[in-house]
C-alpha positions in Angstrom: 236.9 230.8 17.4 232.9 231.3 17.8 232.1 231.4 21.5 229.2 228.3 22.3 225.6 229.0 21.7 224.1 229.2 25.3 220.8 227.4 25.5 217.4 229.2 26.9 216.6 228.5 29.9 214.5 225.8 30.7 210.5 227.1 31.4 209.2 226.9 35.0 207.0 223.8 35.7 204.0 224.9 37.3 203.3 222.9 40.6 200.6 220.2 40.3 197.3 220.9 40.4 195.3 218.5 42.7 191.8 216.9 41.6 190.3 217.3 44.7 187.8 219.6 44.2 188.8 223.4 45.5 186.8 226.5 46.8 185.6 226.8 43.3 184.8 223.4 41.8 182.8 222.5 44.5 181.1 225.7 44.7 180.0 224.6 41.1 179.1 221.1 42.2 176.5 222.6 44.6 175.1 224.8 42.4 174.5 222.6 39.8 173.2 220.3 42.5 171.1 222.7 43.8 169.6 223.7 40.6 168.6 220.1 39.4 166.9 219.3 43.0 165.3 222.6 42.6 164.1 221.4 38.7 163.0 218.2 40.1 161.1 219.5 42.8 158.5 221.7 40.2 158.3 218.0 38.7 155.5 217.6 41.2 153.4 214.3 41.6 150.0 216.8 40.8 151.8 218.2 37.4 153.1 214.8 36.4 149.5 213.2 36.8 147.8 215.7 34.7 150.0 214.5 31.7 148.3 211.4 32.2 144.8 211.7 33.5 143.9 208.6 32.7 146.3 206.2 34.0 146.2 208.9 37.4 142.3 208.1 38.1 142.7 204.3 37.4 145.7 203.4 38.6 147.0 206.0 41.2 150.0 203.7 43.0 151.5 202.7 39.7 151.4 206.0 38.6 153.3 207.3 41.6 156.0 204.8 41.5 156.3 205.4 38.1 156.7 209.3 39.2 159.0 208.5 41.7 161.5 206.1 39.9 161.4 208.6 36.5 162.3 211.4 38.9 165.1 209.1 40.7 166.5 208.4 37.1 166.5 211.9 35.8 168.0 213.2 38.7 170.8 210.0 38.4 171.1 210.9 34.7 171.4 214.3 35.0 174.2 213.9 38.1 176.0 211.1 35.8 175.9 213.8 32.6 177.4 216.7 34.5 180.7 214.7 35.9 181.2 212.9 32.6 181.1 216.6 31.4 183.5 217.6 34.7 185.8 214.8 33.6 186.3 215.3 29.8 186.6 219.2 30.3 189.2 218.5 33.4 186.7 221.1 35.0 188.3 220.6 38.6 191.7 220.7 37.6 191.1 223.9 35.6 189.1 225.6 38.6 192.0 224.5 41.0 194.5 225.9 39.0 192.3 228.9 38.7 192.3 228.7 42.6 196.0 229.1 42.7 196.8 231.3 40.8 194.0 233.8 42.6 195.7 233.3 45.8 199.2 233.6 44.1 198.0 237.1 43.2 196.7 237.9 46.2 200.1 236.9 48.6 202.0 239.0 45.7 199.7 242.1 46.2 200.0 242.0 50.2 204.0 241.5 49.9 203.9 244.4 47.7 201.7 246.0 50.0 204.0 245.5 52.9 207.1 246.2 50.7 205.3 249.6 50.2 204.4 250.4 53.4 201.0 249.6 53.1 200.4 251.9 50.7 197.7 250.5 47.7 199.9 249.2 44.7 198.9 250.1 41.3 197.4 247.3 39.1 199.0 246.7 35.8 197.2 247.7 32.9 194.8 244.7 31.0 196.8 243.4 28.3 194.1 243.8 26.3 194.7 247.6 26.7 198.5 247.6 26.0 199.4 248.8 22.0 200.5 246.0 19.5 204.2 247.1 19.6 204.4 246.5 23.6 202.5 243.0 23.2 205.6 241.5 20.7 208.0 243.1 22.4 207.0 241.6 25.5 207.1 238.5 23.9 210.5 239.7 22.0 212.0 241.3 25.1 213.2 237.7 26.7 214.6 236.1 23.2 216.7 240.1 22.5 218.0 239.8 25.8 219.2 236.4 25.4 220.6 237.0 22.0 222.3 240.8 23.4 224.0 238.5 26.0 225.8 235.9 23.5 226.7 238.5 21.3 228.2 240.3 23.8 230.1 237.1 25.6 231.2 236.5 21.8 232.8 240.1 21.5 234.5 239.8 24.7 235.7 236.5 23.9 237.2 238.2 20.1 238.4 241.5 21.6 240.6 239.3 24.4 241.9 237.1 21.4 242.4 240.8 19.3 244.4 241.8 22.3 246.1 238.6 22.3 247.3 238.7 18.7 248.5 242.2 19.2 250.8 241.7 22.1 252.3 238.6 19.8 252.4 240.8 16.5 254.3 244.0 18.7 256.8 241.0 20.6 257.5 239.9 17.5 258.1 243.2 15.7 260.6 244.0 18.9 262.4 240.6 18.2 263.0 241.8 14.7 263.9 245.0 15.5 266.5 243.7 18.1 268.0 241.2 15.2 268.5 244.3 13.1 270.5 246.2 15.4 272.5 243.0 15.7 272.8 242.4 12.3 273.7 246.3 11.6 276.3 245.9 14.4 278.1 243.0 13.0 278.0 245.2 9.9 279.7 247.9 11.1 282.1 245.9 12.7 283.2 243.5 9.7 283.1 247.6 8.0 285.7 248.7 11.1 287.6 245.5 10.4 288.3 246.0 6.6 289.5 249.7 7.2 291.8 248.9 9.7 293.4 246.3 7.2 296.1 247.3 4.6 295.8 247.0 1.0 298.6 244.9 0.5 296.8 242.8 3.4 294.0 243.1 1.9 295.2 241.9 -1.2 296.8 238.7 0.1 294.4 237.4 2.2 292.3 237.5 -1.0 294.9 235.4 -2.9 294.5 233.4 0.1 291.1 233.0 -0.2 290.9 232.5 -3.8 294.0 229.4 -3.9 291.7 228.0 -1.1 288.6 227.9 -3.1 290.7 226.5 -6.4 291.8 223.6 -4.2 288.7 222.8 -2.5 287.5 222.6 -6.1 289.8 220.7 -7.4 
């Protein structure tokens, strides 16, 4: 009788990440901010104009609304770009869940700190530093252990119904044992029997027995 397959456990779900933007996303929203106000502002009125001396000289107040709403648009285009490109990336979600899992490692390293004594805990070494062999079998390790277990449930399981069988098999040869001495008893009494019987007895109870069989026969 196979013992059941146990199934793998099922994988941890990783708490949600929020889409608020964290330490990290919003330290990238104000750099990029930064950095197209910073653009914007070399787009002066004076470096605009010379592009287009002669519009500047002969029609200076169009010219600087037309500075000021193509500035106002690039800055709106540029803004509307760079959170279509936040959205389609999930850029916040990714630097949140970046954000968590920084300050996961750093409550991990102080609890080992304090589990040490203070004392500074070694870092692991980079996977990227680790040999082939101890990357697969890092990935093997969980599936062997999983298999090692069921095998070894399923050998308990067959050396308890082994054991089983053998207690039946050694009743059973005692049974047998026990009808034989019976058997070899009855023997040796129907053997006692006969000897203590004369011949002549002997002789007519097996007339006896023979006229009986004729007439049942007949």
């Amino acid at each position: 009788m196979s013992a059941p397959t146990s199934r793998s456990p099922s994988p941890v779900q990783a708490p949600p990440v929020q889409q608020t933007p964290g330490p990290r996303a919003a330290a990238l929203q104000k750099l990029y901010s930064d950095a197209i106000s910073h653009t914007l502002r070399t787009c002066s009125y004076s470096n605009f104009a010379s592009s287009f001396p002669t519009p500047a000289s002969h029609a200076p107040d169009a010219m600087k609304r037309l500075h000021t709403d193509f500035v106002e648009k690039l800055h709106r285009t540029c803004k509307l770009n760079f959170e279509q490109i936040l959205r389609d990336r999930e850029v916040v979600a990714s630097l949140n869940d970046l954000d968590r899992l920084v300050e996961d490692a750093r409550k991990r390293k102080s609890a080992a700190e304090q589990a040490t004594g203070g004392q500074a805990v070694q870092p692991p070494l980079p996977p990227h530093t680790l040999p082939a062999s101890s990357l697969y079998l890092s990935h093997l390790g969980p599936l062997l252990s999983e298999q090692h277990t069921s095998l070894s449930s399923r050998l308990q399981t067959a050396q308890s119904e082994n054991a089983d069988l053998a207690d039946t098999v050694l009743q059973q040869r005692r049974e047998i044992e026990r009808l034989v001495s019976q058997l070899e008893t009855t023997i040796a009494d129907v053997d006692a029997a006969n000897n203590a019987l004369p011949i002549d007895d002997m002789d007519a109870l097996t007339e006896e027995a023979v006229a009986l069989d004729m007439d049942q026969r007949t």
